[in-house]
C-alpha positions as CSV (number, residue, x, y, z in Angstrom):
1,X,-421.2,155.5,46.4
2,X,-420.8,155.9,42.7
3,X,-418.2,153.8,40.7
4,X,-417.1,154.5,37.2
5,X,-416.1,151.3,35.4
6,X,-414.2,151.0,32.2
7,X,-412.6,147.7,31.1
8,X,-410.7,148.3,28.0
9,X,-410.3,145.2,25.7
10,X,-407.4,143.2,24.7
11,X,-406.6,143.1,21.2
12,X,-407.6,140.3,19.4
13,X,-409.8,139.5,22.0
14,X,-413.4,139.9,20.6
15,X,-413.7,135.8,20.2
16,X,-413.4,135.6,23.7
17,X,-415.7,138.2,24.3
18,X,-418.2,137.1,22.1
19,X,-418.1,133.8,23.8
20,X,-418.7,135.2,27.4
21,X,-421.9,137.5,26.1
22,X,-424.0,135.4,28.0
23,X,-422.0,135.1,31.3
24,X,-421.3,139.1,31.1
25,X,-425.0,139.7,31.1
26,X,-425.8,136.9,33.8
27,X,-423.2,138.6,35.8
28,X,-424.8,142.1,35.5
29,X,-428.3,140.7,35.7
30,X,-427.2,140.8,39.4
31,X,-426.3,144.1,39.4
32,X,-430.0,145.5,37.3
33,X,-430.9,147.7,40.4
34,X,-427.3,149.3,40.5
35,X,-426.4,150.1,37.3
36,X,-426.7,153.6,36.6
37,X,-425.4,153.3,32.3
38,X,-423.3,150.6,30.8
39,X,-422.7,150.0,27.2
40,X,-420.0,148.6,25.3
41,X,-417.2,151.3,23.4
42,X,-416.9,150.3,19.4
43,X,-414.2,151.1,17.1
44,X,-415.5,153.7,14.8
45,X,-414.3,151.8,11.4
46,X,-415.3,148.7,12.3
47,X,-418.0,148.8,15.3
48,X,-416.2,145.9,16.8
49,X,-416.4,146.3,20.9
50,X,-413.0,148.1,22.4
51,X,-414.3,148.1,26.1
52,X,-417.1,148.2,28.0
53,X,-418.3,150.9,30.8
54,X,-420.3,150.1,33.9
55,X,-421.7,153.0,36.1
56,X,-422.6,151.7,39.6
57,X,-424.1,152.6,43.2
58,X,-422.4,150.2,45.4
59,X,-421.5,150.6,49.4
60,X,-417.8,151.5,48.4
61,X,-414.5,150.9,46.7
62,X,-413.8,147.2,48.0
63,X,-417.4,146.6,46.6
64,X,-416.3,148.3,43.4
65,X,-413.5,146.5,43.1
66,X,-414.8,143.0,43.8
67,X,-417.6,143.7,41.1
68,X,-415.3,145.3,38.3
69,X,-412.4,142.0,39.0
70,X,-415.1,139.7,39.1
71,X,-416.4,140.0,35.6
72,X,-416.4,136.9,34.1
73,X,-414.6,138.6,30.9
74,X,-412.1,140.0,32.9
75,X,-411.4,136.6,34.7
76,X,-411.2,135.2,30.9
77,X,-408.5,137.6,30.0
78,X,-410.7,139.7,27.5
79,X,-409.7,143.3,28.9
80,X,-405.8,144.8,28.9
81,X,-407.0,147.3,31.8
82,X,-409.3,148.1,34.5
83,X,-410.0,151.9,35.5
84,X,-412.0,152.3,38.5
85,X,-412.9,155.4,40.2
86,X,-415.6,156.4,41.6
87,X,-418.0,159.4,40.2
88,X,-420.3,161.4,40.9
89,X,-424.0,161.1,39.6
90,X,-424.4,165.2,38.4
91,X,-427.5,164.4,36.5
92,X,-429.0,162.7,39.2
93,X,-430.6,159.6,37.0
94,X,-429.5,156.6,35.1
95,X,-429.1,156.4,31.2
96,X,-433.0,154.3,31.3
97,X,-433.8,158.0,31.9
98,X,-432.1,159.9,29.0
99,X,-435.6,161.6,27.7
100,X,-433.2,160.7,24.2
101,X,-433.7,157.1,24.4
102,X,-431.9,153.9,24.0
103,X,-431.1,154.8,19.8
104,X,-431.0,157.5,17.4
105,X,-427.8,159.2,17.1
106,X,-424.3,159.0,17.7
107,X,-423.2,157.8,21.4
108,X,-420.0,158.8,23.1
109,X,-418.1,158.3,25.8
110,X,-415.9,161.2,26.7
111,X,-412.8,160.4,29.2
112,X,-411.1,163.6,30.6
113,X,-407.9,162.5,32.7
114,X,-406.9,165.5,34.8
115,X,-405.0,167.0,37.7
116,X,-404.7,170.2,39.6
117,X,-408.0,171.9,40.3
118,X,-411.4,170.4,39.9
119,X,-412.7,171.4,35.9
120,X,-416.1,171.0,35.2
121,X,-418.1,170.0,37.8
122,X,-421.4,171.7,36.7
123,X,-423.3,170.3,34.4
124,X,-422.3,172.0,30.8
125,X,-426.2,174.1,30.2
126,X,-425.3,174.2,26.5
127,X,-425.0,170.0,26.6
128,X,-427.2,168.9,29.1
129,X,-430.4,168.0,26.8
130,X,-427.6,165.5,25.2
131,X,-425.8,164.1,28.1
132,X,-426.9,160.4,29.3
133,X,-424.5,160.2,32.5
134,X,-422.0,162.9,33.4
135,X,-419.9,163.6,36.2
136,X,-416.2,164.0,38.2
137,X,-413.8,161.0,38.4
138,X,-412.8,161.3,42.2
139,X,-409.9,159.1,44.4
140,X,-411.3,156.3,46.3
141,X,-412.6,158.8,49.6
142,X,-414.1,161.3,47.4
143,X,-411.6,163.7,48.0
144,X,-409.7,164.6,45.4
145,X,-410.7,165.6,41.5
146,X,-408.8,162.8,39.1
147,X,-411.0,164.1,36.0
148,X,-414.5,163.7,34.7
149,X,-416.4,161.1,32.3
150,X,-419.4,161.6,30.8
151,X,-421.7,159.8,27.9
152,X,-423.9,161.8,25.4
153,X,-425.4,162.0,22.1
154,X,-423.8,164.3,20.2
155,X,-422.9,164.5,15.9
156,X,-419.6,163.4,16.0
157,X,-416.5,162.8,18.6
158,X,-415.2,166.6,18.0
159,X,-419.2,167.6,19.3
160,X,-418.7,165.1,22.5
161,X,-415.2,165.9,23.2
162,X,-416.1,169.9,23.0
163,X,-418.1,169.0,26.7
164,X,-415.5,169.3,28.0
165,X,-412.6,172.6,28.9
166,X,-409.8,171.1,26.7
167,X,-407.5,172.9,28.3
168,X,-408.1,171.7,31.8
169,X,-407.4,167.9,31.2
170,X,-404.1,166.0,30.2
171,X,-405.7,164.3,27.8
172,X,-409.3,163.6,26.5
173,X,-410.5,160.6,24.8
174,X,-413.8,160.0,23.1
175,X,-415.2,156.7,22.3
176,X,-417.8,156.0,20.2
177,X,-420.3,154.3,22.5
178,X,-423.9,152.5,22.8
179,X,-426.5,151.4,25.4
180,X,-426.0,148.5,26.6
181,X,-427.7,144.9,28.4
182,X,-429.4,142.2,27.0
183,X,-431.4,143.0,23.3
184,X,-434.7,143.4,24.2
């Protein structure tokens, strides 16, 4: 099963984070061969991090939620908030697989919170040579349509946020975003 992860930072708590780097990436070291994207958000004046998104395969929602209240930065007190659901893999691959690569362009995250009927499901043909990891936002059995999250490349956050029906969601954020693990 797919999780979506998103751990939203704590103001003033980029000190903390910065100190934990090395534990963060230890920690998902374990997790190499489940990871399907992950890359810190940034705050588009500064670039400082504002949260960090984990896509993973793991055998289900306890799992998910062992891995995402593990973290050593959320043990630490870095993040404010925690939202897990899981997801659905519509592209079928993992950001490593973007034909775009890991740099050149603007990077978003786009967060659709919705409820009612399932919006979007398909992958959007007029995006899809941009889009790194898309796909639904689903309750804990799959079930039922909560919203849908995707990452792309895209000119700027009015480009990504047009991925998805506006009118379909309660609200829609975009962050800017980048790929993320260890530097090379």
């Amino acid at each position: 099963m797919e999780f979506f992860c998103y751990h939203r930072d704590r103001p003033g708590s980029v000190a903390l984070r910065n100190e934990l780097r090395e534990q963060h990436w230890s920690y998902m070291d374990r997790y190499a061969k489940e990871l399907i994207a992950r890359g810190p958000t940034l705050a588009g004046d500064s670039g400082a991090p504002t949260g960090s998104v984990h896509i993973i395969d793991l055998p289900g929602p306890v799992d998910a939620r062992a891995f995402a209240f593990a973290e050593p930065g959320y043990q630490a007190g870095v993040y404010r908030d925690v939202l897990l659901r899981r997801w659905s893999n519509t592209l079928g691959r993992t950001m490593w697989d973007f034909p775009g690569g890991r740099t050149g362009g603007n990077r978003y995250l786009v967060l659709g919170l919705g409820s009612g009927p399932a919006a979007d499901l398909a992958v959007p043909a007029e995006h899809r040579d941009e889009l790194i990891a898309y796909g639904p936002l689903l309750s804990d059995d799959g079930a039922t349509w909560l919203g849908t999250a995707a990452l792309l490349r895209a000119p700027d956050p009015d480009a990504a946020g047009a991925v998805l029906s506006r009118d379909r969601y309660a609200n829609i954020e975009v962050h800017n975003w980048q790929f993320g693990g260890r530097p090379s």
